[in-house]
Structures are given as structure tokens and as C-alpha cells.
MARPALUM-942466 format. One record per residue (C-alpha): residue in one letter; z, y, x; residue number from 1. Coordinates in pm, 1 decimal. Layout:
N
> code, Z, Y, X, pos
> A, Z, Y, X, NUM;
...
! end
This chain:
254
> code, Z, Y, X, pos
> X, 7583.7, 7402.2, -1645.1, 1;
> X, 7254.3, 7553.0, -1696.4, 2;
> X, 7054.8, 7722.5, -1374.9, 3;
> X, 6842.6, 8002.5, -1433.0, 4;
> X, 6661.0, 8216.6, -1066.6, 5;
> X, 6662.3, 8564.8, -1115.7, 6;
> X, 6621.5, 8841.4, -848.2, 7;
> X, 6997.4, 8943.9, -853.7, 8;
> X, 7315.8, 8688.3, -803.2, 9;
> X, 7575.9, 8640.9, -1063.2, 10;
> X, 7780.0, 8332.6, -1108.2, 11;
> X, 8002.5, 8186.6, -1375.8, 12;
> X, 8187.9, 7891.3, -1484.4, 13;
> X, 7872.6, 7786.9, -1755.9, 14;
> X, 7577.9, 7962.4, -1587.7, 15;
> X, 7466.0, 8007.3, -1200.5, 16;
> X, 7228.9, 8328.3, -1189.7, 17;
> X, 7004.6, 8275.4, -823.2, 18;
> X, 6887.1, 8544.2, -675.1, 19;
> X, 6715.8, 8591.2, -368.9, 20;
> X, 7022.1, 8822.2, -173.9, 21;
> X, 7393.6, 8724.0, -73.1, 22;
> X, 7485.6, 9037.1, 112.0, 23;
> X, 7568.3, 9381.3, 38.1, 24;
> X, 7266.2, 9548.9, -133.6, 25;
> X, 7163.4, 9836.8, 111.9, 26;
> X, 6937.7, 10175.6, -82.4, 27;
> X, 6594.2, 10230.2, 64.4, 28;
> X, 6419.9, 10487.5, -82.6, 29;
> X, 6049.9, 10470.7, -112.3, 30;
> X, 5833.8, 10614.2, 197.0, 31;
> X, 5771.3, 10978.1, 192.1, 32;
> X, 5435.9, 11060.7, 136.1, 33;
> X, 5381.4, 10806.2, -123.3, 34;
> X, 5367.3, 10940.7, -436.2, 35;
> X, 5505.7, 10690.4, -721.3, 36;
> X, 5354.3, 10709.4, -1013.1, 37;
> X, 5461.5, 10793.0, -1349.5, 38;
> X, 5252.3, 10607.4, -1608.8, 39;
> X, 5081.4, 10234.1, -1630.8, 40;
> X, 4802.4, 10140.8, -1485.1, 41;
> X, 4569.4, 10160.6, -1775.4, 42;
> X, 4382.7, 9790.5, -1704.7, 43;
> X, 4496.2, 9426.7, -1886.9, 44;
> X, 4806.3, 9391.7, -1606.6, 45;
> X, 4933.6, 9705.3, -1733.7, 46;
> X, 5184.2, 9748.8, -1369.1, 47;
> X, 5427.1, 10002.7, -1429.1, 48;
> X, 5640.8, 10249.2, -1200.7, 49;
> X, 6039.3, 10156.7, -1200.2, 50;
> X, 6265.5, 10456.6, -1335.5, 51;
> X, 6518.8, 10368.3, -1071.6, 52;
> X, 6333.7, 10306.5, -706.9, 53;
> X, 6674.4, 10279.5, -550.9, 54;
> X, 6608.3, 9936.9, -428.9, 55;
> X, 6221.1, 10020.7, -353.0, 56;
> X, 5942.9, 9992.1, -88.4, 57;
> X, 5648.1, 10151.5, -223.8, 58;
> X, 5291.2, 10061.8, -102.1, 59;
> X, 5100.3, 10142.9, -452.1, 60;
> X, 5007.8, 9966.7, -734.4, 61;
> X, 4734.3, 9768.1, -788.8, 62;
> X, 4397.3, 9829.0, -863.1, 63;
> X, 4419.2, 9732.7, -1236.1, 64;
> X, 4042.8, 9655.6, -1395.1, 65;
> X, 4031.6, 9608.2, -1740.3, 66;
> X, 3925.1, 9272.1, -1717.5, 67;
> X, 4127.4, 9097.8, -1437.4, 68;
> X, 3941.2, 8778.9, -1284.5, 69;
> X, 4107.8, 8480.7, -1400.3, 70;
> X, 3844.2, 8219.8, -1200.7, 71;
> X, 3873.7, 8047.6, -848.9, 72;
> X, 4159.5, 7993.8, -624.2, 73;
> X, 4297.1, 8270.1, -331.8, 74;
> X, 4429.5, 8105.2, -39.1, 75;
> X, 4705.9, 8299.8, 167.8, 76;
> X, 4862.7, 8203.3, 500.2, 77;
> X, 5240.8, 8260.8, 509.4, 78;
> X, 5289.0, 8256.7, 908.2, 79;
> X, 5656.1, 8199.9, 998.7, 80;
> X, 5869.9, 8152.3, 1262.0, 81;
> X, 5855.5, 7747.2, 1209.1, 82;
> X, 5559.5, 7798.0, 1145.7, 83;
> X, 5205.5, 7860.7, 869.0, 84;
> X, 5270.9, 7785.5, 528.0, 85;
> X, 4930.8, 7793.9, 330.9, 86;
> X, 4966.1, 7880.3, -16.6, 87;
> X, 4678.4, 7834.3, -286.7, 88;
> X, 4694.9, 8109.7, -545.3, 89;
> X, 4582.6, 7999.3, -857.3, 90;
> X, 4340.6, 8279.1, -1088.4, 91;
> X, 4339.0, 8055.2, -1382.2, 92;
> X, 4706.8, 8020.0, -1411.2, 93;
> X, 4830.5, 8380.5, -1368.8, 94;
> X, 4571.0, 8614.9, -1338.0, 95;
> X, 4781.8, 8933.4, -1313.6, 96;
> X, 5010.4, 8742.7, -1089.9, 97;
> X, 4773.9, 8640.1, -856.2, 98;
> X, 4627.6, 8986.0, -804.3, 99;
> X, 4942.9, 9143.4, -776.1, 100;
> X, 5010.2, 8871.2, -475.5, 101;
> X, 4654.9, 8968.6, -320.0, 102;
> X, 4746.4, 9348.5, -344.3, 103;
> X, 5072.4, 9309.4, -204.3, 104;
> X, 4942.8, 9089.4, 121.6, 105;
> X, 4690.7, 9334.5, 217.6, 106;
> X, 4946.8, 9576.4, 197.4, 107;
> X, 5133.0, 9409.5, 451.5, 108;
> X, 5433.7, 9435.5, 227.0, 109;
> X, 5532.2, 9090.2, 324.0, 110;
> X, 5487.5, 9099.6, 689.1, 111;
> X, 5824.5, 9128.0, 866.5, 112;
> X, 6025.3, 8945.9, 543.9, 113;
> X, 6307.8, 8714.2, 577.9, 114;
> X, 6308.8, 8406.3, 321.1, 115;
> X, 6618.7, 8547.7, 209.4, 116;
> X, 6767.8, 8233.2, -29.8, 117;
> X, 6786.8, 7894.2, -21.0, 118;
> X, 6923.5, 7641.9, -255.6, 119;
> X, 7027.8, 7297.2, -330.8, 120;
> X, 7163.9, 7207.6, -639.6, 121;
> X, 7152.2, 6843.8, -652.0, 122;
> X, 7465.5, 6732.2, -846.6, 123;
> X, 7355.8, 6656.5, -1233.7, 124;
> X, 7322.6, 6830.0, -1437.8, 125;
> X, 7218.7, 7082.8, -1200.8, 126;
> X, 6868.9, 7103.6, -995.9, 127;
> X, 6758.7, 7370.9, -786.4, 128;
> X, 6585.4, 7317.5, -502.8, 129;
> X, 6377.8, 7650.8, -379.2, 130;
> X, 6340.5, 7873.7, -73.4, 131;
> X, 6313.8, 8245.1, -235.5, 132;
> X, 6115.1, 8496.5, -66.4, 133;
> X, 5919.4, 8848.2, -85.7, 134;
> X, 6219.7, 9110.7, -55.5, 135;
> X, 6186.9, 9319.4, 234.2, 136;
> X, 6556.0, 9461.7, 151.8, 137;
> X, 6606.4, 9030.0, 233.5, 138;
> X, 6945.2, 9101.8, -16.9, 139;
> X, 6784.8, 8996.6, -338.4, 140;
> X, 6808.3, 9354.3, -537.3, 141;
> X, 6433.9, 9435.3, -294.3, 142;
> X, 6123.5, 9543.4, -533.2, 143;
> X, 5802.6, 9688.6, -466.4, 144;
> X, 5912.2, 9994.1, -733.4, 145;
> X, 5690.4, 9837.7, -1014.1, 146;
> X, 5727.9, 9570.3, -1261.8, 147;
> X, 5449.2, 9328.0, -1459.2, 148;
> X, 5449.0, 9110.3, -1725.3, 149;
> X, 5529.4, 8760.2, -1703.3, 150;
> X, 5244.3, 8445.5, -1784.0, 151;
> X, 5348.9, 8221.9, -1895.7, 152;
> X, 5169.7, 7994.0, -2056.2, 153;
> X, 5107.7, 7742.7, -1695.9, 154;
> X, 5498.1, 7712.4, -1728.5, 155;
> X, 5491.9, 7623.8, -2107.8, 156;
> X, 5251.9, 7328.5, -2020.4, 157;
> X, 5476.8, 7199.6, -1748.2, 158;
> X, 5657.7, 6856.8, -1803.1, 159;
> X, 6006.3, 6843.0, -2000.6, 160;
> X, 6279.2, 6761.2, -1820.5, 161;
> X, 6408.6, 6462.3, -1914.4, 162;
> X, 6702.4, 6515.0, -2248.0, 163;
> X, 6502.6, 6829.2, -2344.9, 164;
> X, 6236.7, 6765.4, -2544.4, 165;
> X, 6220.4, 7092.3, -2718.0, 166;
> X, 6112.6, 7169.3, -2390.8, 167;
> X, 6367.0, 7464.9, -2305.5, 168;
> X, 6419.4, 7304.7, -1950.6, 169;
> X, 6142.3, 7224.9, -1736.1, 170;
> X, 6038.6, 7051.0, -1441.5, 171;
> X, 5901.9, 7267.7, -1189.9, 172;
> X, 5757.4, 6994.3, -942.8, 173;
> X, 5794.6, 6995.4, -531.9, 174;
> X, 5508.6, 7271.5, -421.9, 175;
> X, 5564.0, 7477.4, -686.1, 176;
> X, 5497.3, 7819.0, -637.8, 177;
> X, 5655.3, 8058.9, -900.7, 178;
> X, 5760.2, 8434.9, -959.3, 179;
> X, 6119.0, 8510.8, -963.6, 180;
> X, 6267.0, 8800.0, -1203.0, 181;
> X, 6507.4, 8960.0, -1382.0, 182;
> X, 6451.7, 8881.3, -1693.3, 183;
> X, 6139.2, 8899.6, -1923.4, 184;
> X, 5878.2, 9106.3, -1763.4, 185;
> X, 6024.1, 9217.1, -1450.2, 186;
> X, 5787.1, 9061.0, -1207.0, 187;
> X, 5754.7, 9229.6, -863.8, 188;
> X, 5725.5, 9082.5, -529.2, 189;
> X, 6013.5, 8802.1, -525.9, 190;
> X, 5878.1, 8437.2, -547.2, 191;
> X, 5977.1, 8115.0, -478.1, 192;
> X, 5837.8, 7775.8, -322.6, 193;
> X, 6011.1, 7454.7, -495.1, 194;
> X, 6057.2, 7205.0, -198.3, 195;
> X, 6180.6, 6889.2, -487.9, 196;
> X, 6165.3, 6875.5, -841.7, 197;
> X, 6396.8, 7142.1, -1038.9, 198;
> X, 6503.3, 7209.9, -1394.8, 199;
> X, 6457.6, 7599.5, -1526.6, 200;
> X, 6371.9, 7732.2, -1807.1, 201;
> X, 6005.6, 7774.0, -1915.8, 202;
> X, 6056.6, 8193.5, -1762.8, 203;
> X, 5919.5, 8126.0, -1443.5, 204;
> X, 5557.4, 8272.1, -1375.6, 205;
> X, 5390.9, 7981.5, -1220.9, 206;
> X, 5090.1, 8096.8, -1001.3, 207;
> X, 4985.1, 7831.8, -730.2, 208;
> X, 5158.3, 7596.5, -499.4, 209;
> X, 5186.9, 7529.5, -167.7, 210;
> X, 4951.5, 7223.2, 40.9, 211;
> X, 5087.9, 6951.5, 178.6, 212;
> X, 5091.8, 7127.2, 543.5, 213;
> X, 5300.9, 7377.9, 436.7, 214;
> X, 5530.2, 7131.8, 278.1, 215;
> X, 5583.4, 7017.3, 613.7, 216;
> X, 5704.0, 7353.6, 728.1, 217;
> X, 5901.8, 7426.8, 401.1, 218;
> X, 6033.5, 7054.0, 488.2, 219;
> X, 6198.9, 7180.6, 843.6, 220;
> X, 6342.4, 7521.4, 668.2, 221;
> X, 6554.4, 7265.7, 420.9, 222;
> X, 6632.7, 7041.0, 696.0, 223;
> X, 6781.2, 7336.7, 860.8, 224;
> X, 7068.1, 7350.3, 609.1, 225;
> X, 7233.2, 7687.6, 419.0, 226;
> X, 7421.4, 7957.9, 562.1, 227;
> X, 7638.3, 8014.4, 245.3, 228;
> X, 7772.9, 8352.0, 400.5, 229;
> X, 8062.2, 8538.5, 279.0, 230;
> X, 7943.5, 8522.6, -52.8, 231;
> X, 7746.1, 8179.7, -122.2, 232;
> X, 7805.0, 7848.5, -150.9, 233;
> X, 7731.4, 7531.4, 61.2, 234;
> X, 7463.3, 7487.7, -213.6, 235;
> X, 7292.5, 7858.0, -214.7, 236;
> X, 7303.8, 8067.5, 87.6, 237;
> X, 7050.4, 8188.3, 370.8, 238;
> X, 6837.6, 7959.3, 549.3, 239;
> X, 7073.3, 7843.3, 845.2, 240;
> X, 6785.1, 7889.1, 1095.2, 241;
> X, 6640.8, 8163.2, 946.0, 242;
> X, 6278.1, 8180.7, 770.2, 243;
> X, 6075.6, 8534.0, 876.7, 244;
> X, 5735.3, 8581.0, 717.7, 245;
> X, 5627.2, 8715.0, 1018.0, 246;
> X, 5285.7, 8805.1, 886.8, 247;
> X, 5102.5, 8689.3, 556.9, 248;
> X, 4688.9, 8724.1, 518.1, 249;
> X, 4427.0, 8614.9, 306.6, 250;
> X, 4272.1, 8278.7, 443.2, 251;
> X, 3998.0, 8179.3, 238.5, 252;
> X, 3918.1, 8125.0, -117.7, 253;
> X, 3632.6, 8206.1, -423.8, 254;
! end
């Protein structure tokens, strides 16, 4: 069995497909009064509008210089109902990434979220161990009606997991924070914070992690246990005891 974490679910007998939603995708259109662009943004990120914005909530795009600032760390607080999770964001790793995140938390856009996915795929050769975040649908198929390019590179330099050294499977360590998508270059607003060691592919946009306080919080979430719904698993469900980004804001950082 290989694991791959997308935005969407799908599941079959040789490949588990994690997304961030379990229930019944619900249409929300984007807010009148905000116009959606048409084109790119014409900086290095190149963000650009979604054909379909079925699935949508539209705050803008971000500011897009032609030279995006790849130096110093953001920090973002991630207050929840168990409590803050502080988050460093890191430039160097994911520029585009990074200011996407930035753009998206002064937006508010995450404010109000439910952690909509948790997993726990323990049994070898499986290992995915993530809380998934950042759709305010909180059913997986959520975007913020643009898409970005993925970055790779951070991911590429993480550790092989042990049998692969071609390095097509990775370990993405405990406080790992990392973009979730649907496939190559469909970045948006999902993410995901690794609470222990799991094997993915190398297609994961690594762009910070989370400190040790937070770990603590992410730490009671897990402890909670899933919610596997009408449609998950014991392994893969919604947080039992829920997990509500009830506000996130920029903290601190260079």
C-alpha cells in the first residue's frame, strides 16, 4: 500500500488518497462583490484564478512582487479550542508558500475553520500521521478559488524512508508543516501538521513546522481519537473532539 494526502478522498485496495473532508461536499459560491480574477498574477508566484469556483471562498489573491522574499522566518498563532498552536513559517523553504500563508491569515480566511481530518496509519507499510486543516467548506473539496505552484525542493532534501533509497518515499518528521494538494501545482489553503514521523512522496510543499508548545496541543487533538464518520475509517476520520481554528494571526517574526 502506498499513501499519498491530497485535498479530495479516494480509496482503493493499492492506494489510500487523504483528503482533508469525509462528508458530503456542500457548493459555496464565492462572496458577491468580489470580483475573481481572470489572469495570473504577473510576479515569480504566478497565483492563478480556478475555472471552476464551485468549491470557493474568495478573499483575493496575493500581492505577487516580482521578487518574492525568500529570507527570515513568519511566526503565526493558530488559536484553537484546546488551545494556541504556534507555527514558524519558513521564507527560505517555500517562499511563495509562505506568502500565500501570510496573505491568507490576514485575510482571516482561517478564522472560524475546523481541522477537518485526522489520521493514523500506523500498520507497516503504511504511515500517516497528520491533522489536515485550512478548508473553511471543513469537507476537504474547500479552496480559496486560486491555485500555486508547488516547492519543492525542502521536500527533495528530506530523509529517505527507510527501503527507498531512490528516495520516492520520504520521511516527513513529527512538526512538520506541509501543503496538501491535488496533484502537481494545485496548492491553495489546505495544509497539514505531522504529529509522528510519516512516509509520502517527495509532493508535499514543506514550509515550516510547528514548536514544541504547539506539539503539546497537536498532542491532546491525537489523544482525542478519530471520528471515522459514515464514510472513514477508525484510522482517518474527524478529530473526535473537534479542532476549530478559532482565530489565526501573525505573532512575530523578521
Amino acid at each position: 500500500m502506498s499513501l499519498t494526502l491530497t485535498r479530495r478522498l479516494a480509496a482503493t485496495a493499492a492506494t489510500v488518497v487523504l483528503t482533508g473532508g469525509l462528508a458530503t461536499a456542500t457548493a459555496s459560491a464565492a462572496p458577491t462583490g468580489t470580483d475573481v480574477p481572470t489572469e495570473p498574477t504577473s510576479g515569480a508566484c504566478a497565483f492563478a484564478p480556478l475555472e471552476d469556483q464551485t468549491y470557493s471562498t474568495f478573499v483575493g489573491m496575493p500581492q505577487d512582487p516580482a521578487v518574492t522574499p525568500s529570507r527570515g522566518d513568519s511566526q503565526v498563532m493558530l488559536a484553537t479550542n484546546h488551545g494556541d498552536i504556534p507555527i514558524v513559517l519558513e521564507r527560505d523553504k517555500a517562499p511563495c508558500t509562505v506568502l500565500n500563508f501570510e496573505f491568507l491569515t490576514r485575510a482571516k480566511y482561517f478564522d472560524g475553520t475546523n481541522c477537518h481530518r485526522l489520521t493514523a496509519y500506523t500498520t507497516p507499510p503504511a504511515a500517516l500521521s497528520v491533522l489536515q486543516c485550512g478548508d473553511p467548506l471543513g469537507t476537504g473539496w474547500g479552496d480559496p478559488g486560486y491555485s500555486f505552484k508547488d516547492e519543492l525542493d525542502s521536500a527533495q532534501a528530506l530523509e529517505n524512508w527507510p527501503g527507498f533509497p531512490d528516495g520516492s518515499r520520504k520521511v516527513y518528521p513529527r512538526g512538520t508543516l506541509a501543503m496538501a494538494n491535488g496533484g502537481p501545482d494545485t496548492n491553495g489553503s489546505q495544509f497539514f501538521l505531522v504529529y509522528a514521523d510519516s512516509r509520502l512522496r517527495p509532493d508535499y510543499t514543506v514550509f515550516g513546522h510547528v514548536t514544541e508548545e504547539g506539539m503539546k496541543v497537536l498532542d491532546t487533538i491525537v489523544a482525542g481519537g478519530i471520528d471515522p464518520g459514515t464514510e472513514g475509517t477508525p484510522e482517518d476520520g474527524a478529530p473526535a473532539i473537534g479542532a476549530t481554528i478559532e482565530r489565526a494571526k501573525r505573532s512575530g517574526g523578521h
